[in-house]
MMTF fields as JSON, N, C-alpha, C and O atoms, coordinates in Angstrom:
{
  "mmtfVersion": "1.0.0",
  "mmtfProducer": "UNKNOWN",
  "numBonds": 459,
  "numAtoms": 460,
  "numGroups": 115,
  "numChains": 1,
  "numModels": 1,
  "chainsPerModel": [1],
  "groupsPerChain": [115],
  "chainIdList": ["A"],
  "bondAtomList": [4, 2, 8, 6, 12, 10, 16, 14, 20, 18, 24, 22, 28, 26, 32, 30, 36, 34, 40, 38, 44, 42, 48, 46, 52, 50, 56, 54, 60, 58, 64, 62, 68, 66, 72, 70, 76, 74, 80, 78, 84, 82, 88, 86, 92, 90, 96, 94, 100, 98, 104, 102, 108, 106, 112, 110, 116, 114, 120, 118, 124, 122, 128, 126, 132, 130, 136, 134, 140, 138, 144, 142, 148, 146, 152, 150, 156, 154, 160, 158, 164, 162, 168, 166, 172, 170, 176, 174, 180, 178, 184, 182, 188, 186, 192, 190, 196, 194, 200, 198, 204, 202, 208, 206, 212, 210, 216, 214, 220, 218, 224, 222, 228, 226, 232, 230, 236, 234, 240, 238, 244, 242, 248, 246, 252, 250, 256, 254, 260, 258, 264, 262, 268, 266, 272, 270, 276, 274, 280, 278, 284, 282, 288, 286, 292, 290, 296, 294, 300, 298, 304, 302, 308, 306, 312, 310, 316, 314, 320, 318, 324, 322, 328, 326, 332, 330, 336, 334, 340, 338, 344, 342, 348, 346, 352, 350, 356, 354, 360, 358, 364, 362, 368, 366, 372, 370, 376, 374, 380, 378, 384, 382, 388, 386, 392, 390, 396, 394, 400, 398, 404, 402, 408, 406, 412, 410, 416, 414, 420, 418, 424, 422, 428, 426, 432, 430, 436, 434, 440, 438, 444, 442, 448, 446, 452, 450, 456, 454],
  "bondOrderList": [1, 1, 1, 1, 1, 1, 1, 1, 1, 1, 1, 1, 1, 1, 1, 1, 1, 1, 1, 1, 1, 1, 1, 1, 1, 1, 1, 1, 1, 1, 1, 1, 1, 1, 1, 1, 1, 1, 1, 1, 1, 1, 1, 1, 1, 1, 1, 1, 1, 1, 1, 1, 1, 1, 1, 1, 1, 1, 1, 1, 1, 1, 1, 1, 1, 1, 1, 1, 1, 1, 1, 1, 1, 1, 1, 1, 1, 1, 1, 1, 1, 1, 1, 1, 1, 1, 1, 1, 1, 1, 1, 1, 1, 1, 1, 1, 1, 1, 1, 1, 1, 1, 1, 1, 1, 1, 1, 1, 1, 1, 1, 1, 1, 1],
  "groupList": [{"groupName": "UNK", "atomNameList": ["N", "CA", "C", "O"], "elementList": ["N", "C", "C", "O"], "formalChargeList": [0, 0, 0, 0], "bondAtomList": [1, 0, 2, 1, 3, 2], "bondOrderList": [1, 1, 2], "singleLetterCode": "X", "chemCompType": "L-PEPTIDE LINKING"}],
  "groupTypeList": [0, 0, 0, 0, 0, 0, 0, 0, 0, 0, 0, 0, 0, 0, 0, 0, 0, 0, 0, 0, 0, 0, 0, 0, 0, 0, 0, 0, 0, 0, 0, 0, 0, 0, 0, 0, 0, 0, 0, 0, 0, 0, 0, 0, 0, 0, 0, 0, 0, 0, 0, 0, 0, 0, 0, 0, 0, 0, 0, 0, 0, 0, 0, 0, 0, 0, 0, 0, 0, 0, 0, 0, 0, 0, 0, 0, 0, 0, 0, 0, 0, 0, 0, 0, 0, 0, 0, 0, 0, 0, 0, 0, 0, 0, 0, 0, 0, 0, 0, 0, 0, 0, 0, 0, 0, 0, 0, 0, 0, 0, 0, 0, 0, 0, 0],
  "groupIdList": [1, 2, 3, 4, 5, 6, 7, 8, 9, 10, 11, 12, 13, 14, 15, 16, 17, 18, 19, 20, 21, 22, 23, 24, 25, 26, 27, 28, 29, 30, 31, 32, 33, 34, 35, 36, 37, 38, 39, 40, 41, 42, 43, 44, 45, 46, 47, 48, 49, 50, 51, 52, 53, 54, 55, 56, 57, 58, 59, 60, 61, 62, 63, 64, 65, 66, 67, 68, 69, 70, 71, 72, 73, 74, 75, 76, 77, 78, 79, 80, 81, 82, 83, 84, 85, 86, 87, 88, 89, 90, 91, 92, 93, 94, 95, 96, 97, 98, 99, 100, 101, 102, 103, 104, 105, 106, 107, 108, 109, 110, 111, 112, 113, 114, 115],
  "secStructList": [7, 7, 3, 3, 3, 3, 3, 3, 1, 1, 7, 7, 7, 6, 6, 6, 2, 2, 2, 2, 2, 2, 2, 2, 2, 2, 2, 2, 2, 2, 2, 2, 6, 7, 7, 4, 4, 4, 7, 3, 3, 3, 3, 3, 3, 1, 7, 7, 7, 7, 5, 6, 6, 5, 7, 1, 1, 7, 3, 3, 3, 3, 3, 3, 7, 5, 6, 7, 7, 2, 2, 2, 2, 2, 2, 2, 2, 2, 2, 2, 2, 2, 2, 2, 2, 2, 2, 2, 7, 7, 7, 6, 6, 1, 3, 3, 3, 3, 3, 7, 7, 5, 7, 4, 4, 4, 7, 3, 3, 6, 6, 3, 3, 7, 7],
  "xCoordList": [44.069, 42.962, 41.621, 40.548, 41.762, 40.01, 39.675, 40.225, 39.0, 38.018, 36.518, 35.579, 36.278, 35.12, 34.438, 35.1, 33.344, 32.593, 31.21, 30.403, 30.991, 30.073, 29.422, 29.9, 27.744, 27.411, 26.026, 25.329, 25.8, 24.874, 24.157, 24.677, 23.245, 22.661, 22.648, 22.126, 23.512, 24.191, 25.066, 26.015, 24.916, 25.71, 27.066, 27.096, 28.077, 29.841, 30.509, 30.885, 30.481, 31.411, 32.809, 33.028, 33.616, 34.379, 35.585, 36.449, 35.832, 36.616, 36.327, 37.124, 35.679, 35.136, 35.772, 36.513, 35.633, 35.509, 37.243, 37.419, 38.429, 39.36, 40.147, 41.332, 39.254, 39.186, 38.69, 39.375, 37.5, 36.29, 36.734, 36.661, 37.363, 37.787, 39.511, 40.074, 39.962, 41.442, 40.386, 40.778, 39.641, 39.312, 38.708, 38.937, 37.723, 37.527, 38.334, 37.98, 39.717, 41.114, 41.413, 41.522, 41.503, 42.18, 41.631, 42.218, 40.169, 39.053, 39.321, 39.762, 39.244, 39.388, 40.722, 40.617, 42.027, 43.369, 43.226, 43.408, 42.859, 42.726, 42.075, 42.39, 40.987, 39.75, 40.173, 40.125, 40.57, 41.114, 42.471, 42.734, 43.438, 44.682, 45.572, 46.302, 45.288, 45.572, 46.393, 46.027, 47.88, 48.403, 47.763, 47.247, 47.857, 46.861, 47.468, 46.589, 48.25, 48.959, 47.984, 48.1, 47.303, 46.316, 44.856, 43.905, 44.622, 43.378, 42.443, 43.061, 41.631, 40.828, 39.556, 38.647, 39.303, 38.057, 37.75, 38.501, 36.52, 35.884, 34.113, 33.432, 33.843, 32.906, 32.079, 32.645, 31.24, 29.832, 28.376, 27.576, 28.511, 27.53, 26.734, 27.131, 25.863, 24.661, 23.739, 23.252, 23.775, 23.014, 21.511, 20.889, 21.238, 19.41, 18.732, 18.24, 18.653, 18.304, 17.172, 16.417, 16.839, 15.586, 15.717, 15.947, 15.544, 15.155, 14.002, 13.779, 13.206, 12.207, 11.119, 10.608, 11.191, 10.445, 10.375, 9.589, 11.695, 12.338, 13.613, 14.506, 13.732, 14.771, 15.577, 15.871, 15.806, 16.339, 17.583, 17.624, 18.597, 20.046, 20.13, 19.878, 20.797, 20.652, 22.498, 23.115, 22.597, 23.793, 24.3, 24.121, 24.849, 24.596, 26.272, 26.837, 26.79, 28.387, 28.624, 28.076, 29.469, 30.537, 31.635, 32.666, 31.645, 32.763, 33.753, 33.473, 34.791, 35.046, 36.347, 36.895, 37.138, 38.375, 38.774, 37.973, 40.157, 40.29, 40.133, 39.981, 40.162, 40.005, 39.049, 39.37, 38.168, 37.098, 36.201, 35.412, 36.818, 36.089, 34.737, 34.526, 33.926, 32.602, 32.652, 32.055, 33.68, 34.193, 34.632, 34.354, 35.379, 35.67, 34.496, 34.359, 33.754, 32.147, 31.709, 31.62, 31.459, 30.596, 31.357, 30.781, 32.693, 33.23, 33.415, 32.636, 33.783, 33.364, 32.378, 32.516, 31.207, 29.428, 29.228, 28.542, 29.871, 30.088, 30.543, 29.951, 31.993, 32.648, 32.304, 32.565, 31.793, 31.682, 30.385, 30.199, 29.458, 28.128, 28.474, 27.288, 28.987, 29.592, 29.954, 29.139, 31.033, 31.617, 30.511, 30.6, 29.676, 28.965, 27.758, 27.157, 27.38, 26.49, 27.29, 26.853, 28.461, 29.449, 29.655, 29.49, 30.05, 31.271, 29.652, 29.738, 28.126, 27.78, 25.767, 24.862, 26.032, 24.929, 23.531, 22.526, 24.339, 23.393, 23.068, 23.736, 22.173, 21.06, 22.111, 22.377, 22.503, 22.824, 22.238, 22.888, 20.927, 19.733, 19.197, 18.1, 19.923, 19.373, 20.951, 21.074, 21.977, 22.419, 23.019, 23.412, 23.117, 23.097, 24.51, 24.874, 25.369, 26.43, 26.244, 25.528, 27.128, 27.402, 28.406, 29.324, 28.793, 30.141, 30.623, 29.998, 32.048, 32.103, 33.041, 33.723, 33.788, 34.952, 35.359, 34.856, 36.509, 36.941, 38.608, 39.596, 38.07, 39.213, 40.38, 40.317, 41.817, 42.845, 43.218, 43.584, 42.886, 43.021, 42.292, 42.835, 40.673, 40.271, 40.101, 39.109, 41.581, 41.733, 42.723, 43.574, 43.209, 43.705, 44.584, 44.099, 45.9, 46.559, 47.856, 48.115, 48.737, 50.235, 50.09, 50.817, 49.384, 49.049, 49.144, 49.643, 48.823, 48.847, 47.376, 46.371, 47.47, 46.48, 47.221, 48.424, 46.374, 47.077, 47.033, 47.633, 46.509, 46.533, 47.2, 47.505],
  "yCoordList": [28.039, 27.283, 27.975, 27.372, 29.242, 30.095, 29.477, 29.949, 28.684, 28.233, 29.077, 28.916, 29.71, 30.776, 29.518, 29.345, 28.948, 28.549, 29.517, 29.705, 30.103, 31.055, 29.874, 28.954, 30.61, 29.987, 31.047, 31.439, 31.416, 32.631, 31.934, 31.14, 32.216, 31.978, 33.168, 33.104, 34.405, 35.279, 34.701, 34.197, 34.599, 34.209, 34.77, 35.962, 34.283, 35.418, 34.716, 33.572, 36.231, 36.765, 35.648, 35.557, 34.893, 34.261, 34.857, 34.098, 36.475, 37.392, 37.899, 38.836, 38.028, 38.324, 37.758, 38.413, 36.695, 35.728, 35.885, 36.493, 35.46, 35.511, 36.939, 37.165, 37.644, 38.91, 38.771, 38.666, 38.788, 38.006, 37.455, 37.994, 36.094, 35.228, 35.389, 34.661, 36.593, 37.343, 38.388, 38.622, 38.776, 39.869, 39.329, 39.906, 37.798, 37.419, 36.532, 36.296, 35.958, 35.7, 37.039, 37.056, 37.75, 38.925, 39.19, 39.623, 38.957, 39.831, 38.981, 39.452, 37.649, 36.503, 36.358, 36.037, 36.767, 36.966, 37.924, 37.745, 38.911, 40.265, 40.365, 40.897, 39.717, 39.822, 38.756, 39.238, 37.339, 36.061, 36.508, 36.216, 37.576, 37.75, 35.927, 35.327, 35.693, 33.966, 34.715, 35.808, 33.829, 34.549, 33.867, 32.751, 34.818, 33.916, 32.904, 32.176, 32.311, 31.484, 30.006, 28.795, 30.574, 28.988, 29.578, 28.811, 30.684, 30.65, 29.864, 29.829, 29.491, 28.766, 29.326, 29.084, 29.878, 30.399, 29.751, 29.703, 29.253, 28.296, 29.245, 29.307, 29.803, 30.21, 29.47, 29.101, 29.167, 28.87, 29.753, 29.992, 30.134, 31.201, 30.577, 29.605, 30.933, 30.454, 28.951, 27.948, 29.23, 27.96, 28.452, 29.504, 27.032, 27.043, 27.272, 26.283, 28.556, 28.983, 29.361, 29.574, 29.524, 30.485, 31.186, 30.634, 32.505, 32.509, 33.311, 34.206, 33.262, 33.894, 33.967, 34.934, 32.582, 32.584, 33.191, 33.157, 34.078, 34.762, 34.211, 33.872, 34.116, 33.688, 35.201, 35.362, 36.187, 37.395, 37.284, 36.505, 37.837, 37.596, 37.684, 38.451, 35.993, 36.338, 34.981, 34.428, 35.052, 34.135, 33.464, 34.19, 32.303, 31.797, 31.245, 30.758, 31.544, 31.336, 30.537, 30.743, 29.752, 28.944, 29.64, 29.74, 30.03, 30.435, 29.773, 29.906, 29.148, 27.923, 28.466, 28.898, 28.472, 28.98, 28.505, 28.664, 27.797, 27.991, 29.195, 30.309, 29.015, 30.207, 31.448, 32.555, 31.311, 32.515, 32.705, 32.051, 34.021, 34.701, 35.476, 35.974, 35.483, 36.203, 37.653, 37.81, 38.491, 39.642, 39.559, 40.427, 38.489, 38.12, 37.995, 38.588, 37.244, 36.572, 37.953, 38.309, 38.66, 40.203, 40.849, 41.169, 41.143, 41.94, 40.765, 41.156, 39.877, 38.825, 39.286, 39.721, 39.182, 39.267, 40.388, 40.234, 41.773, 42.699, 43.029, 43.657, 42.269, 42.207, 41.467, 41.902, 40.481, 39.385, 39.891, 39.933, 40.296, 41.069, 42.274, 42.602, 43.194, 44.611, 43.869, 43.831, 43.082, 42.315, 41.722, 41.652, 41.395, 40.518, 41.491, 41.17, 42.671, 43.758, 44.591, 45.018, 44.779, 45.659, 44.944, 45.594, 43.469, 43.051, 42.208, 41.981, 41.806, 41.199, 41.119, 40.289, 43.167, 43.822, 41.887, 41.271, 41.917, 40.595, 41.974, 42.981, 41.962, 42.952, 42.452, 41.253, 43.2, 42.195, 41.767, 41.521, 41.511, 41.395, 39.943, 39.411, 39.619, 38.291, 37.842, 37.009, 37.795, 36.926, 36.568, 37.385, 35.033, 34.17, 33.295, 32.648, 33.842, 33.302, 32.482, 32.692, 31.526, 30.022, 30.211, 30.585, 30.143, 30.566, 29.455, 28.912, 29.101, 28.097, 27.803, 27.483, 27.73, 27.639, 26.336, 25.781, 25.857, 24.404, 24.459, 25.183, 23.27, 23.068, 22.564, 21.653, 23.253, 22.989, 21.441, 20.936, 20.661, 19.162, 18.592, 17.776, 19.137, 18.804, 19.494, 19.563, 20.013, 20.674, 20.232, 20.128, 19.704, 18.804, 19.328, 20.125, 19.2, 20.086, 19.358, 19.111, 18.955, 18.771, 17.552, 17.538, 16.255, 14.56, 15.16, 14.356, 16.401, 15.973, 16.883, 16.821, 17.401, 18.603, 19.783, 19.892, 20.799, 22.073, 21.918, 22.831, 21.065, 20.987, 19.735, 19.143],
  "zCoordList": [-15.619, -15.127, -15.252, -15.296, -15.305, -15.553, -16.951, -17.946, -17.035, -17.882, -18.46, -17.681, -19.377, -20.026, -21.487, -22.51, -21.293, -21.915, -22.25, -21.34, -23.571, -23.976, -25.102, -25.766, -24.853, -26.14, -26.369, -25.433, -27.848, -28.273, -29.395, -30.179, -29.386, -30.672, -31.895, -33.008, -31.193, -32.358, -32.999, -32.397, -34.995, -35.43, -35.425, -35.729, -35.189, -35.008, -36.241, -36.493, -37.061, -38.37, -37.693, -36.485, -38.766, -38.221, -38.731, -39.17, -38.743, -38.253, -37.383, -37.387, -36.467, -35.491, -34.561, -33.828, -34.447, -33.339, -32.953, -31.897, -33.603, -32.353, -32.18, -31.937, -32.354, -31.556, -30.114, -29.097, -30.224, -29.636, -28.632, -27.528, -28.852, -28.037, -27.291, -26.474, -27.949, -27.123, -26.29, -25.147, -26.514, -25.77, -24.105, -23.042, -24.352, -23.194, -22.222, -21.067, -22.947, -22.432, -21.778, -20.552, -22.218, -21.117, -20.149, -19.157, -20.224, -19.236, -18.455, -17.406, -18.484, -17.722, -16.43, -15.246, -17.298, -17.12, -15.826, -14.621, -16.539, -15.323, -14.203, -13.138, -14.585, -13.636, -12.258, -11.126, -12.453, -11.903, -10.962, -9.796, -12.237, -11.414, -11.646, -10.857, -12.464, -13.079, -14.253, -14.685, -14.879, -16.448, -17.388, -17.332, -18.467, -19.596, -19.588, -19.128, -19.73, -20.759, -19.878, -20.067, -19.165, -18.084, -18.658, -18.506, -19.214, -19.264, -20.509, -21.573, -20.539, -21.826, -22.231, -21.437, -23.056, -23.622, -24.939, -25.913, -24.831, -26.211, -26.002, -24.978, -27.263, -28.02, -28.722, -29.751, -28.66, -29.8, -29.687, -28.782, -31.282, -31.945, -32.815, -33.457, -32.895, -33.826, -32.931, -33.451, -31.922, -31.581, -31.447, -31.596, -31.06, -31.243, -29.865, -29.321, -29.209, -27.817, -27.698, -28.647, -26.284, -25.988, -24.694, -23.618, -24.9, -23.573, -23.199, -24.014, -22.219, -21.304, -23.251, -23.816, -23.641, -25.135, -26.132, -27.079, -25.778, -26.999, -27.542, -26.766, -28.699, -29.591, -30.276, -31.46, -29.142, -29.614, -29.024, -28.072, -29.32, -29.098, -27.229, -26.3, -27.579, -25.733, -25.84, -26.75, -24.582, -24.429, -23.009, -22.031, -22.784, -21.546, -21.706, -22.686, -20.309, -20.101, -18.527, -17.444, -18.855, -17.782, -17.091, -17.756, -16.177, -15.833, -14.442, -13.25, -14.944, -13.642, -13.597, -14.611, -11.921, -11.864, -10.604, -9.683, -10.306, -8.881, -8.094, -8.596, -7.16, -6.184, -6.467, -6.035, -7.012, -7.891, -6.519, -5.838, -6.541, -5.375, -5.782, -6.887, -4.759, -4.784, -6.109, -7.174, -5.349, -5.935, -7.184, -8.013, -7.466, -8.918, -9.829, -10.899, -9.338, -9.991, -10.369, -11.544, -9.43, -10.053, -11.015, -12.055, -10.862, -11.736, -12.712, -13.581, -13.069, -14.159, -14.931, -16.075, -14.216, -14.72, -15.588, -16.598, -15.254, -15.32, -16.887, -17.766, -16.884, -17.994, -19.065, -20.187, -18.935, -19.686, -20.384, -21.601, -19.329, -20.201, -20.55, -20.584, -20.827, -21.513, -22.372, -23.293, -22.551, -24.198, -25.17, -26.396, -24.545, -25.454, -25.94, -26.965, -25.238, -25.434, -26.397, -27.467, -25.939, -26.884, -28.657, -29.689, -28.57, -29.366, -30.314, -31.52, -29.396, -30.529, -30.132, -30.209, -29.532, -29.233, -28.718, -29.073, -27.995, -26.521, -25.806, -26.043, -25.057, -24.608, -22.885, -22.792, -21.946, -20.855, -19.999, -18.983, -19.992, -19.359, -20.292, -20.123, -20.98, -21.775, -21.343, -22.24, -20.776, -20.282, -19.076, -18.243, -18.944, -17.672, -18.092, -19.073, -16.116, -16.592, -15.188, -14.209, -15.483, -14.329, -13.594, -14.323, -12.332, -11.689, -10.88, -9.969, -11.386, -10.168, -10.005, -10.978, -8.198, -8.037, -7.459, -6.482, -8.325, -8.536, -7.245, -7.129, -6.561, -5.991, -6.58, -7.405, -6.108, -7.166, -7.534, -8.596, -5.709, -6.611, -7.772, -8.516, -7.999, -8.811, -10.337, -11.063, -10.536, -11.808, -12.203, -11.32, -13.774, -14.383, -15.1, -15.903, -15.164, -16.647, -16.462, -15.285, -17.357, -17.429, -16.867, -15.874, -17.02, -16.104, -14.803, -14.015, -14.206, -12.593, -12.275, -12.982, -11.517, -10.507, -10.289, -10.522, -9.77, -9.933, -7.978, -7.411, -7.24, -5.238, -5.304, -4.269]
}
């Protein structure tokens, strides 16, 4: 159910990317205490952004999970900006991530709810 929506206007080498995109499945995995096999991470690179009126590598992320605790959110923030500073040099000060914790009735998988 941890859901990771990223989007950069760094273009990502498309060998890159499901590296990339196993690496923030795990972070996700670990960080949540959720098994991967529920987690979802979807990437988009090369978009048409701005921020603070710069068009210099910056990136803006979703991060939705049942039960996503405060504590989770930081060490999330944490991780998620080291990867993207690390894996596709984003400055981590150019990015802004979204946090938000979804009640289990209103999370969807297999025709039912996870509450």
């Amino acid at each position: 159910m941890p859901y990771l929506k990223l989007s950069t206007n760094v273009k990502i080498d498309s060998e890159l990317s499901p590296q990339l995109l196993a690496d923030f499945s795990r972070l996700l995995s670990q960080e949540t205490g959720k098994p991967e096999r529920y987690v979802m991470v979807e990437l988009a690179g090369d978009k048409a952004m701005l921020f603070g009126g710069s068009a210099d590598p910056l990136a803006y992320a979703e991060c939705k999970s049942i039960g996503l605790s405060k504590a989770q959110a930081g060490s999330l923030s944490a991780g998620i900006a080291a990867l993207l500073h690390q894996r596709l040099a984003v400055p981590m000060d150019r990015v802004y991530i979204e946090f938000s914790n979804c009640p289990a009735e209103f999370w969807g998988w297999n025709g039912s709810t996870f509450g």
